[in-house]
Backbone of each chain as nested JSON, in Angstrom:
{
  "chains": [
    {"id": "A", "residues": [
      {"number": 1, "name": "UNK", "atoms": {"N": [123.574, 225.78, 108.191], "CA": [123.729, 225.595, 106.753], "C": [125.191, 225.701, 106.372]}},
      {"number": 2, "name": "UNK", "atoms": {"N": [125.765, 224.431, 105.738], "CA": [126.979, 224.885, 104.959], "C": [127.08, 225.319, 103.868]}},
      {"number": 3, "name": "UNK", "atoms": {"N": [128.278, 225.967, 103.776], "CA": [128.432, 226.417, 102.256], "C": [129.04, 225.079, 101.572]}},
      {"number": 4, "name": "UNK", "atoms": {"N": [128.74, 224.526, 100.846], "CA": [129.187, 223.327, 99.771], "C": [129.207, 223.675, 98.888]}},
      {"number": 5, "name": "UNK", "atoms": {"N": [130.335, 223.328, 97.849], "CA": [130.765, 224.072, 96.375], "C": [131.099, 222.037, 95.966]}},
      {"number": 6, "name": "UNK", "atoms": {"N": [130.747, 222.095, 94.646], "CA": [131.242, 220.676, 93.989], "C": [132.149, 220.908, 93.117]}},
      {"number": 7, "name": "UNK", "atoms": {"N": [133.493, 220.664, 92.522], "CA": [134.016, 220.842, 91.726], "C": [134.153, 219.5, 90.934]}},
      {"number": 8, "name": "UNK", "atoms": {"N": [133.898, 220.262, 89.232], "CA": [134.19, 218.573, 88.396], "C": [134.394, 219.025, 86.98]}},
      {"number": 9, "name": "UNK", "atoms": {"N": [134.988, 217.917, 86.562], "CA": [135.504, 218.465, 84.758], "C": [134.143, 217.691, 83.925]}},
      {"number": 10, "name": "UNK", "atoms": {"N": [133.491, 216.957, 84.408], "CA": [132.42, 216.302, 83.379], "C": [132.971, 214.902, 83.14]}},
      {"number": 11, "name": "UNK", "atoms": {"N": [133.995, 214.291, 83.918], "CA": [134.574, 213.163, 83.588], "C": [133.861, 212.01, 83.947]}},
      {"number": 12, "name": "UNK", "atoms": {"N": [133.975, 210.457, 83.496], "CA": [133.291, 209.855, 84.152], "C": [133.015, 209.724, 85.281]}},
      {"number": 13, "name": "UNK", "atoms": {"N": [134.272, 209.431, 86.024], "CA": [134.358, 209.583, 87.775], "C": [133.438, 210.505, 88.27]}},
      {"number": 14, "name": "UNK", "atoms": {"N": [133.587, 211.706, 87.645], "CA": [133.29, 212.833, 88.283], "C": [131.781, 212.578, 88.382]}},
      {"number": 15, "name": "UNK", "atoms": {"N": [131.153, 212.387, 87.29], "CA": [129.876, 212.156, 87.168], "C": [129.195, 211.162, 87.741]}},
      {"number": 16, "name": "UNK", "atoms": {"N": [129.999, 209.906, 87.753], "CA": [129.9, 209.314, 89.081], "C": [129.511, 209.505, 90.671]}},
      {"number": 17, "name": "UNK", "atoms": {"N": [130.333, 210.293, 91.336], "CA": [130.782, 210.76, 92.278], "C": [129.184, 211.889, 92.568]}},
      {"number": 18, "name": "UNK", "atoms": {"N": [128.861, 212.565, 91.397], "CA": [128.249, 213.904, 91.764], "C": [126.671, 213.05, 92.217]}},
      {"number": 19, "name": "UNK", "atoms": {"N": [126.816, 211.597, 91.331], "CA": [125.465, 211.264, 90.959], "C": [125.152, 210.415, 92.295]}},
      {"number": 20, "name": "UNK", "atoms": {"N": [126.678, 209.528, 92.922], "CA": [125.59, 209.319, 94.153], "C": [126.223, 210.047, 95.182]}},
      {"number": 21, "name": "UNK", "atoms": {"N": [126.889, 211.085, 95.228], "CA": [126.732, 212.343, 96.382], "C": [125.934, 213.305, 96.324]}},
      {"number": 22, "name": "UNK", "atoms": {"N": [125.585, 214.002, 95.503], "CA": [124.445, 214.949, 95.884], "C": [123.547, 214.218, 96.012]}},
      {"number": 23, "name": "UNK", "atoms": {"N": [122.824, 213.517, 95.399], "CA": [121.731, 212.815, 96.4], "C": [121.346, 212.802, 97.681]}},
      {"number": 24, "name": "UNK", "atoms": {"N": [122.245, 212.352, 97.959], "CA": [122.252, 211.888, 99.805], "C": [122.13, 213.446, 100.248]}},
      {"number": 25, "name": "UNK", "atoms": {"N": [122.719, 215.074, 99.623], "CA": [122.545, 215.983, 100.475], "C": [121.522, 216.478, 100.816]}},
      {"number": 26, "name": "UNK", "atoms": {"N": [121.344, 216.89, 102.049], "CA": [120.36, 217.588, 103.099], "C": [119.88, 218.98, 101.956]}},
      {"number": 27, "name": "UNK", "atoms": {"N": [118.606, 219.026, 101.385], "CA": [118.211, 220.317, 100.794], "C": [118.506, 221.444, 101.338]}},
      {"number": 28, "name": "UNK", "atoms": {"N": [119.369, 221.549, 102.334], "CA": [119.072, 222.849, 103.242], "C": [120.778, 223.153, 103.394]}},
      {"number": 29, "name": "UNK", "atoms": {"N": [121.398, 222.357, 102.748], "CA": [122.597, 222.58, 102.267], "C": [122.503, 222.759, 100.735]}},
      {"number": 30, "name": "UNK", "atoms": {"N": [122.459, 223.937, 100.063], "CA": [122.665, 224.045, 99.232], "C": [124.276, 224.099, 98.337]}},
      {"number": 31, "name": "UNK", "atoms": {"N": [124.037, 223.405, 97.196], "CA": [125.442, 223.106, 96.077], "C": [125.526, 223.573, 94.996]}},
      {"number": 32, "name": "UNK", "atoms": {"N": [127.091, 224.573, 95.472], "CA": [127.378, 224.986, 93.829], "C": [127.834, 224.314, 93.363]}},
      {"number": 33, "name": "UNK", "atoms": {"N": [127.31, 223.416, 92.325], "CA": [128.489, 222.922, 91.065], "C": [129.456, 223.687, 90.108]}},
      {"number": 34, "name": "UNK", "atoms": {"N": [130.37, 223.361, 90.323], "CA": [131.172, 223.995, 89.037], "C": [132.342, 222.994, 88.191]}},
      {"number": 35, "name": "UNK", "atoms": {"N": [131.589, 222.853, 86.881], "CA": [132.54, 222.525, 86.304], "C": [133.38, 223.104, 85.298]}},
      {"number": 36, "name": "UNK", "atoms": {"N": [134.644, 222.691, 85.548], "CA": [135.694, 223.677, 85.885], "C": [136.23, 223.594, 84.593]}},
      {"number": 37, "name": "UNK", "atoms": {"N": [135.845, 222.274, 83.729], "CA": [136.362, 222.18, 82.116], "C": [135.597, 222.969, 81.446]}},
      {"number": 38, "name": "UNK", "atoms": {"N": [134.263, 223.66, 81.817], "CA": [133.269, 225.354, 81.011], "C": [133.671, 226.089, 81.791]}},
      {"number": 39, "name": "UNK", "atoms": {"N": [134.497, 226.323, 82.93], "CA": [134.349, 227.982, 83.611], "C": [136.342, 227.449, 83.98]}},
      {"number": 40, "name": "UNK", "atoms": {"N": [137.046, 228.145, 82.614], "CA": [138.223, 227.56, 83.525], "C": [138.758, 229.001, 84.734]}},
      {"number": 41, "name": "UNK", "atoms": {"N": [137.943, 230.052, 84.269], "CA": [138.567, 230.903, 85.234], "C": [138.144, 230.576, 86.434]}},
      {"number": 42, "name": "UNK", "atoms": {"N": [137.725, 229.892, 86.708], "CA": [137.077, 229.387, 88.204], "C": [138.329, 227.976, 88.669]}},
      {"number": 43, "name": "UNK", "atoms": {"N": [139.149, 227.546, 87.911], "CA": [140.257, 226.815, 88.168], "C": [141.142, 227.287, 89.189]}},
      {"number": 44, "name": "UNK", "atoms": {"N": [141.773, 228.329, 89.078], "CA": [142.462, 229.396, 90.434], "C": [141.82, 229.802, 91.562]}},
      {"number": 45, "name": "UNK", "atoms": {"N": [140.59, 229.287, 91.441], "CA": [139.726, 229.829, 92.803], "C": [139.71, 228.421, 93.322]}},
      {"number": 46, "name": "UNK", "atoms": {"N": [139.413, 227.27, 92.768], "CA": [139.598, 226.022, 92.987], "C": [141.121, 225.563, 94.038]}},
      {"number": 47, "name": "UNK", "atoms": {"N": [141.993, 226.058, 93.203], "CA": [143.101, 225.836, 93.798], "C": [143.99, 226.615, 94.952]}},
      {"number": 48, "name": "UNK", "atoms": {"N": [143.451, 227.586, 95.039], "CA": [143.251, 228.311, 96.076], "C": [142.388, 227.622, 97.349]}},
      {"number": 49, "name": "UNK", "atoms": {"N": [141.756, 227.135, 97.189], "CA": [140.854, 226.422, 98.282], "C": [141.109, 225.194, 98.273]}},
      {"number": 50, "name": "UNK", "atoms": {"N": [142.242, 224.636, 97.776], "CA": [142.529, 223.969, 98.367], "C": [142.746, 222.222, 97.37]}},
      {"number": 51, "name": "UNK", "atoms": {"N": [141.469, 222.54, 96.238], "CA": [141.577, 221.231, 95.317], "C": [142.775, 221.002, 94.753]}},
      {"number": 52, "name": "UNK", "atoms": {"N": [142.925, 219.684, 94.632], "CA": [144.006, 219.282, 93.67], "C": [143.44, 218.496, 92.853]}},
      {"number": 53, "name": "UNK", "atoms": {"N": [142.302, 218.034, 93.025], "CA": [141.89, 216.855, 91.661], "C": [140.529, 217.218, 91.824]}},
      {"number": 54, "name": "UNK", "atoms": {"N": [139.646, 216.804, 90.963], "CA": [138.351, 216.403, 90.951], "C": [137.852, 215.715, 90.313]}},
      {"number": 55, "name": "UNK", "atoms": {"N": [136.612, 214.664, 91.07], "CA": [135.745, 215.416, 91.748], "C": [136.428, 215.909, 92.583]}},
      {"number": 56, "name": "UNK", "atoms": {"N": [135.745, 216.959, 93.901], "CA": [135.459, 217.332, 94.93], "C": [135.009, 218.2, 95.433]}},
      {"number": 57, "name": "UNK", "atoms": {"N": [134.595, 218.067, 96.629], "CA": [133.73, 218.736, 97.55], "C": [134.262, 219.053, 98.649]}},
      {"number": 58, "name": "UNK", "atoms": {"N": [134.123, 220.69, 98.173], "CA": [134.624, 221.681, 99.642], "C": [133.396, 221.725, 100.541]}},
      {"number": 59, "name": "UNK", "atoms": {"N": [133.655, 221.513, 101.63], "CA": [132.41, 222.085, 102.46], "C": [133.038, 222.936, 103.731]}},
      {"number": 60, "name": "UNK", "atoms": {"N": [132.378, 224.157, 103.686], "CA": [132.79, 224.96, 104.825], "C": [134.7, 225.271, 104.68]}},
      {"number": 61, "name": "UNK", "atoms": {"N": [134.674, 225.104, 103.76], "CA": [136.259, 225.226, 103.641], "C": [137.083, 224.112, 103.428]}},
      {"number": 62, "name": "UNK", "atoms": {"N": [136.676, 222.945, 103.828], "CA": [137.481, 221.844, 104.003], "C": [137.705, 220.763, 102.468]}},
      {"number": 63, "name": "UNK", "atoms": {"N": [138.115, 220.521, 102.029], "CA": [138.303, 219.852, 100.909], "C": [138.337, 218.413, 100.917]}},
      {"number": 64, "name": "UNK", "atoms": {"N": [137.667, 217.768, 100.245], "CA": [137.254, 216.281, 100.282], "C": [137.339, 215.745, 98.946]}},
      {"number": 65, "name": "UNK", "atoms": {"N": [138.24, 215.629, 98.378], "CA": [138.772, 214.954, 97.341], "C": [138.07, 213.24, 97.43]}},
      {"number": 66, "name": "UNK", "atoms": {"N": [137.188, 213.224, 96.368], "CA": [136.257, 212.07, 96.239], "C": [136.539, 211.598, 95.007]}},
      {"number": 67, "name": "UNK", "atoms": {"N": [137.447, 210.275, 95.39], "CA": [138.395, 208.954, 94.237], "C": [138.82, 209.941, 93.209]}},
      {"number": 68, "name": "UNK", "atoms": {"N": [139.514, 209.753, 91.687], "CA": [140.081, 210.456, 91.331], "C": [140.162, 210.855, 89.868]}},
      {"number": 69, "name": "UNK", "atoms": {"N": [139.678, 211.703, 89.593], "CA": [139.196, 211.475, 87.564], "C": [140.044, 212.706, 87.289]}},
      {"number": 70, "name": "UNK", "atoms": {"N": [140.438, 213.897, 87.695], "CA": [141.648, 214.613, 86.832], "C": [142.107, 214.937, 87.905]}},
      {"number": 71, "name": "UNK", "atoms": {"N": [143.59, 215.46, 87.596], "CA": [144.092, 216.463, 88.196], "C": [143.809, 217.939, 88.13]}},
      {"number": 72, "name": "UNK", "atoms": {"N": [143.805, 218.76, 89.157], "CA": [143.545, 220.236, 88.66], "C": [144.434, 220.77, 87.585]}},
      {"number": 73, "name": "UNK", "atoms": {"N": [145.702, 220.549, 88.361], "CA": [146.791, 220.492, 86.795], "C": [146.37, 220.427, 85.45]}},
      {"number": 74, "name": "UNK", "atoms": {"N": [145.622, 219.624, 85.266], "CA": [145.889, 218.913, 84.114], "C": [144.64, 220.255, 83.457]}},
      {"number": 75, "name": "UNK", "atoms": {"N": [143.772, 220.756, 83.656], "CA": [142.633, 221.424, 83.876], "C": [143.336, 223.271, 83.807]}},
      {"number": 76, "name": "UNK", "atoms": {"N": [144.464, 223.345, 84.042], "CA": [145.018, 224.784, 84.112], "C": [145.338, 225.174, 82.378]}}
    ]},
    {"id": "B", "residues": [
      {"number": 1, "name": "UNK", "atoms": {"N": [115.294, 206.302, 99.048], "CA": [116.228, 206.078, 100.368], "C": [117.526, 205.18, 100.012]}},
      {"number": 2, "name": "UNK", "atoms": {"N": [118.555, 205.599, 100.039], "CA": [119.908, 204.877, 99.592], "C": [120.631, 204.271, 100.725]}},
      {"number": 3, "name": "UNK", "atoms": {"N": [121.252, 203.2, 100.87], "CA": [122.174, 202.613, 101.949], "C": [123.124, 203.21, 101.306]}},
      {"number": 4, "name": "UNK", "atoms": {"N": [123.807, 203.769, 102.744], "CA": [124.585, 204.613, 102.937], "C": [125.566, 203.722, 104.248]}},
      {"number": 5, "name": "UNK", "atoms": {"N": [127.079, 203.536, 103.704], "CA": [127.958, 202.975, 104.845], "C": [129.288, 203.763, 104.964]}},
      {"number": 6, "name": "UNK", "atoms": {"N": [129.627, 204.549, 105.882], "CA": [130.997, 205.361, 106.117], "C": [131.908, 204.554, 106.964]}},
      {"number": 7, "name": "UNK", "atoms": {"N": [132.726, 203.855, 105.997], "CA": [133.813, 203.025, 106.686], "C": [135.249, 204.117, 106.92]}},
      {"number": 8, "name": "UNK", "atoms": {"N": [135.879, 204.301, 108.235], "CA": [136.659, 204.815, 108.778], "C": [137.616, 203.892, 109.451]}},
      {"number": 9, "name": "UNK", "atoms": {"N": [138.596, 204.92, 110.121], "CA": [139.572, 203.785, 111.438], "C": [139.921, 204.38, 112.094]}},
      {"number": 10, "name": "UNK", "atoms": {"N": [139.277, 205.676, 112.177], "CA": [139.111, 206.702, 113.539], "C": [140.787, 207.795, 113.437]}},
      {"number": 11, "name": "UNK", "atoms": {"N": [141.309, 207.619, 112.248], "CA": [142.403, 208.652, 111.66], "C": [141.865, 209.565, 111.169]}},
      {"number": 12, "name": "UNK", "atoms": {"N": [143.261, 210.79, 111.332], "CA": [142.459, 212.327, 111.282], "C": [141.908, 212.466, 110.198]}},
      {"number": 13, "name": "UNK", "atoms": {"N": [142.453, 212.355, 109.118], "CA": [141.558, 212.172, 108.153], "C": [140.205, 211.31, 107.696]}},
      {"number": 14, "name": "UNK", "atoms": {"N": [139.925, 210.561, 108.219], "CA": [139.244, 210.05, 108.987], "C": [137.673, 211.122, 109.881]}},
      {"number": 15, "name": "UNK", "atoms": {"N": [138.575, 211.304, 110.406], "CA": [137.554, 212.227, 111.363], "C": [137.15, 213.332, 110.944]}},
      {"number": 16, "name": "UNK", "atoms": {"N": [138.162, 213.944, 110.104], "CA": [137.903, 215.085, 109.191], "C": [136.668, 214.947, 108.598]}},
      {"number": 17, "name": "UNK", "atoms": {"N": [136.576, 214.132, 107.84], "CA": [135.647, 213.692, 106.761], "C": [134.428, 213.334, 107.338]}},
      {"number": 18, "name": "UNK", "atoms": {"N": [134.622, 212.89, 108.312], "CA": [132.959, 212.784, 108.592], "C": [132.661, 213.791, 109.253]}},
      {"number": 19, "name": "UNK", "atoms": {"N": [133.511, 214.604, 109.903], "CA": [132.278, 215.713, 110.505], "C": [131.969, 216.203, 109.172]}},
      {"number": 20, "name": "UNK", "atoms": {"N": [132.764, 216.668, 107.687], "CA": [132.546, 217.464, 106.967], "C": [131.142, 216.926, 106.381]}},
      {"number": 21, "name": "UNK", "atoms": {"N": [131.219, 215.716, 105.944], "CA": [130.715, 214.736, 105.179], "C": [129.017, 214.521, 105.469]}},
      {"number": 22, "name": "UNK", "atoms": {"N": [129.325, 213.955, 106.82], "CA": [128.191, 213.241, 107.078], "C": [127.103, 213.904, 108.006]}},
      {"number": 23, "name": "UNK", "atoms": {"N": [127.412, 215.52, 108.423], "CA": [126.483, 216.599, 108.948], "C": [125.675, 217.195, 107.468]}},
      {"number": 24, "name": "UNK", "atoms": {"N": [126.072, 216.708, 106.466], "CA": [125.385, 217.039, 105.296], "C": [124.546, 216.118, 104.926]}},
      {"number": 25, "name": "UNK", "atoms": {"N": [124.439, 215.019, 105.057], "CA": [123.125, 214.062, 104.35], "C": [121.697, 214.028, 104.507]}},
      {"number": 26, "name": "UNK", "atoms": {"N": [121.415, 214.142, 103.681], "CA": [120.131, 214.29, 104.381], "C": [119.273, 213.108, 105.609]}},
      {"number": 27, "name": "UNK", "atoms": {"N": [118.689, 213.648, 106.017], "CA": [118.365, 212.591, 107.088], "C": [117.854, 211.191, 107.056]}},
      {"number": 28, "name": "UNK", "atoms": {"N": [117.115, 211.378, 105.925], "CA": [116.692, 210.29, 104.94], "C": [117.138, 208.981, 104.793]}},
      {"number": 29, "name": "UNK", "atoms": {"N": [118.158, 209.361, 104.869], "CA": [119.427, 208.081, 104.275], "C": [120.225, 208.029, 105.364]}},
      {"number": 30, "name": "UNK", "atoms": {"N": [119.701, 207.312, 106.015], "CA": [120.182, 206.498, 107.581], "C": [121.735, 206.171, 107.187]}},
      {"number": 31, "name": "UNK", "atoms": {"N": [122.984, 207.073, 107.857], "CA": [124.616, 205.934, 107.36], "C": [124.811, 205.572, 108.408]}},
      {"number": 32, "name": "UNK", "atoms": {"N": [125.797, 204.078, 108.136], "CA": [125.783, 203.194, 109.087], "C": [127.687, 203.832, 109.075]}},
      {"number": 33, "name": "UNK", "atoms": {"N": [127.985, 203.471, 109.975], "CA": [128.935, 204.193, 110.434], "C": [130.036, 202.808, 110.795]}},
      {"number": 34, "name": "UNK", "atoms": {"N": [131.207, 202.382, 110.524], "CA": [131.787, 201.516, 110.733], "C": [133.078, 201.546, 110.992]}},
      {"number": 35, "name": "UNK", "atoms": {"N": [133.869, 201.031, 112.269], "CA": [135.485, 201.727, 112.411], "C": [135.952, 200.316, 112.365]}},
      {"number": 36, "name": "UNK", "atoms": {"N": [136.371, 200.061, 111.22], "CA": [137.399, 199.266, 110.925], "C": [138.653, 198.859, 111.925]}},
      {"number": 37, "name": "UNK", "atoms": {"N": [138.879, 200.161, 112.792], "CA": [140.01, 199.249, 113.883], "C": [139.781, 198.839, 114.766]}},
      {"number": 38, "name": "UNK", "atoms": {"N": [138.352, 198.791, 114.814], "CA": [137.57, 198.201, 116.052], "C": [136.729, 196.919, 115.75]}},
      {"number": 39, "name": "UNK", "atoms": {"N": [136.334, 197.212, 114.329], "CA": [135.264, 196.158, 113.987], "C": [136.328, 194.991, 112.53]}},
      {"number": 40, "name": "UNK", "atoms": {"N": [137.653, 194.572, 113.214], "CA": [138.333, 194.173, 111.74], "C": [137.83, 192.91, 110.941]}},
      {"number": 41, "name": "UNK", "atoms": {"N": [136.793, 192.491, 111.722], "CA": [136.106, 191.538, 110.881], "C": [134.953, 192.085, 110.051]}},
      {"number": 42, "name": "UNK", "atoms": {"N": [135.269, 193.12, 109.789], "CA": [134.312, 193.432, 108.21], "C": [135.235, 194.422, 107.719]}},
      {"number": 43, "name": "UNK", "atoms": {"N": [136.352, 194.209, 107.963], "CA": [137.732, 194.927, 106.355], "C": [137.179, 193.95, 105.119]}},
      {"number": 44, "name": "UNK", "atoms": {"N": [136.818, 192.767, 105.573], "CA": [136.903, 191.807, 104.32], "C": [135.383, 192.314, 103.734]}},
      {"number": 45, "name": "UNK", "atoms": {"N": [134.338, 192.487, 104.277], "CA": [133.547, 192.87, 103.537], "C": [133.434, 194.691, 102.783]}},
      {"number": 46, "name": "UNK", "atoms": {"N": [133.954, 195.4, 104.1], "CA": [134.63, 196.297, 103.329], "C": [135.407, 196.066, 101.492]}},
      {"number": 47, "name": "UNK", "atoms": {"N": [136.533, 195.247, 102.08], "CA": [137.126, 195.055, 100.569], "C": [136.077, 194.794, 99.762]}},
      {"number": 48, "name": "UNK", "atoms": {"N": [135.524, 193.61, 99.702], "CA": [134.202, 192.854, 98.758], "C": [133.788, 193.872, 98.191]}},
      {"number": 49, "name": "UNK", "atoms": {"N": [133.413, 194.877, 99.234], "CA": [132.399, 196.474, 98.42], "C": [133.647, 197.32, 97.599]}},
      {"number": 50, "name": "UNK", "atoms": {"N": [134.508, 196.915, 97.758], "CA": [135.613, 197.792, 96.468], "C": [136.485, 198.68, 97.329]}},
      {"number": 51, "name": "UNK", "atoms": {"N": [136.098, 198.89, 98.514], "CA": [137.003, 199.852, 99.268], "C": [138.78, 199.329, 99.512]}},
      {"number": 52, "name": "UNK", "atoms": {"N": [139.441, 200.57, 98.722], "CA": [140.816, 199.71, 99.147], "C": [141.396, 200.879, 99.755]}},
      {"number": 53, "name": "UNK", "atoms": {"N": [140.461, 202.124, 100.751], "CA": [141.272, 203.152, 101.486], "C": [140.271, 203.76, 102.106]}},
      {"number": 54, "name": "UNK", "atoms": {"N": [140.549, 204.367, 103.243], "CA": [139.507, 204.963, 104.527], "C": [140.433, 206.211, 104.155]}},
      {"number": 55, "name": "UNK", "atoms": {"N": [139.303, 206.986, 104.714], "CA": [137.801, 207.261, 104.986], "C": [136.963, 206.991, 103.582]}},
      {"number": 56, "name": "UNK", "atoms": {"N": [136.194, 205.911, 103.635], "CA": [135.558, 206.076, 102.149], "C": [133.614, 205.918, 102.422]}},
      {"number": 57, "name": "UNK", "atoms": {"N": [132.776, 206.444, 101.074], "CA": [131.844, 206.707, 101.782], "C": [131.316, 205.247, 100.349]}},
      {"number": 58, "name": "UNK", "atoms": {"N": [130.346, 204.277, 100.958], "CA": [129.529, 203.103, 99.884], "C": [128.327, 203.983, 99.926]}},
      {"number": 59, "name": "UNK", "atoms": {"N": [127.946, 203.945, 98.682], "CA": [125.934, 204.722, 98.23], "C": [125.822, 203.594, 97.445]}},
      {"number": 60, "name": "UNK", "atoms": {"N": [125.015, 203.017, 97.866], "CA": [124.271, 201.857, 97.0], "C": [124.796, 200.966, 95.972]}},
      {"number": 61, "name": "UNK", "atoms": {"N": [126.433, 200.46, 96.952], "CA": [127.085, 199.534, 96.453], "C": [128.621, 200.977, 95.42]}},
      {"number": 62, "name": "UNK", "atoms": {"N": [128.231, 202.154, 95.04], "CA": [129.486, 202.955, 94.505], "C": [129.974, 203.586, 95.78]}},
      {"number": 63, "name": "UNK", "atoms": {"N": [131.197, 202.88, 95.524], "CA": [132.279, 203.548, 96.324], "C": [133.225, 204.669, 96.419]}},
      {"number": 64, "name": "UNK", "atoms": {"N": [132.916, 205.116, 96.786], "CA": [133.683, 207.581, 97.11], "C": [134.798, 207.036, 97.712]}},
      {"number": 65, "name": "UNK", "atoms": {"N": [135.801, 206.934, 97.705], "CA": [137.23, 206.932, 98.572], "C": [137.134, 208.46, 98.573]}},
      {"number": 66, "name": "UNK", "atoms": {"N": [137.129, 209.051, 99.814], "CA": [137.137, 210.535, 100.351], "C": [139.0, 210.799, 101.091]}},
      {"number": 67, "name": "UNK", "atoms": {"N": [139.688, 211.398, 99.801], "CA": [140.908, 212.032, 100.569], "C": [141.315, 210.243, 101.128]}},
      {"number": 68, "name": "UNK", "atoms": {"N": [142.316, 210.558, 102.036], "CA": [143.318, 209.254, 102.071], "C": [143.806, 209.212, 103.306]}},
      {"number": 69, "name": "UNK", "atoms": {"N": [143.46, 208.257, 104.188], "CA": [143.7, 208.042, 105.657], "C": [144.414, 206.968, 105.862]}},
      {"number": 70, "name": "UNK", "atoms": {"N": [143.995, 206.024, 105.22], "CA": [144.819, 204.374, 105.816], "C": [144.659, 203.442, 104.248]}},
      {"number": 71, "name": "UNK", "atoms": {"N": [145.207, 202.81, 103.924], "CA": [145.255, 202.001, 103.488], "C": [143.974, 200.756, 104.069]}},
      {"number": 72, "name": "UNK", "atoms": {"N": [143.282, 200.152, 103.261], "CA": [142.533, 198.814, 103.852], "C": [143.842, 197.863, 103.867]}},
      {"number": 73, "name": "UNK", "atoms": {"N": [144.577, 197.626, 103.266], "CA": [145.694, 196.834, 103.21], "C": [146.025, 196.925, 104.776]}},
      {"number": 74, "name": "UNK", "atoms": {"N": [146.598, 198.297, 105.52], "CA": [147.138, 198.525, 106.23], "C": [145.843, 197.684, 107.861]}},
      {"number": 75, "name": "UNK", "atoms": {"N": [144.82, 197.497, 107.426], "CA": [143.923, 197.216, 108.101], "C": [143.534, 195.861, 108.607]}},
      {"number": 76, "name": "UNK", "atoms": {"N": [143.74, 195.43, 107.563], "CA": [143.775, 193.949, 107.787], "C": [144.819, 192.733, 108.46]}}
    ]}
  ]
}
């Protein structure tokens, strides 16, 4: 099981992105969503791990920046 | 069940992404797996589907550009 976290501001892209990627995930990988434009204290934990834009999807640590609807920047 | 196509060109980023990526889908959704520096006669259909950068993931025609490996430009 990985740990998968989604990060997103609610943007179109983003909503995009969430709508045909989680789909496709394996139930047995469970996903935190967080969007990061209602929880901005969760922005520094974001960037700490590694995001610079979102969407994206950390999994297991690794960061996968999926096409491009904000900057984290822009989000601080 | 969604068609699912992970076009790559076997760059680290590249490779990154699909172990992260594609050990998560559910099983369901068969991805077809495609290396562009091997197979360069479907960059052009690649492009057609909107992809203009690898590692990128197609779900039912929407295209995820995942993080940034090659240029399709650079591919063709």
């Amino acid at each position: 099981m990985s740990k998968v976290t989604f990060y997103h501001a609610g943007c179109p892209v983003c909503v995009g992105a969430e709508q045909a990627l989680l789909g496709l995930i394996d139930p047995r990988h469970p996903v935190e969503v967080v969007h990061l434009g209602e929880k901005p204290d969760q922005v520094a934990q974001a960037a700490a791990a590694g995001v610079k834009s979102v969407p994206a999807l950390v999994v297991d640590g690794e960061v996968l920046h999926v096409n491009f609807g904000a900057s984290l920047a822009d989000l601080q």
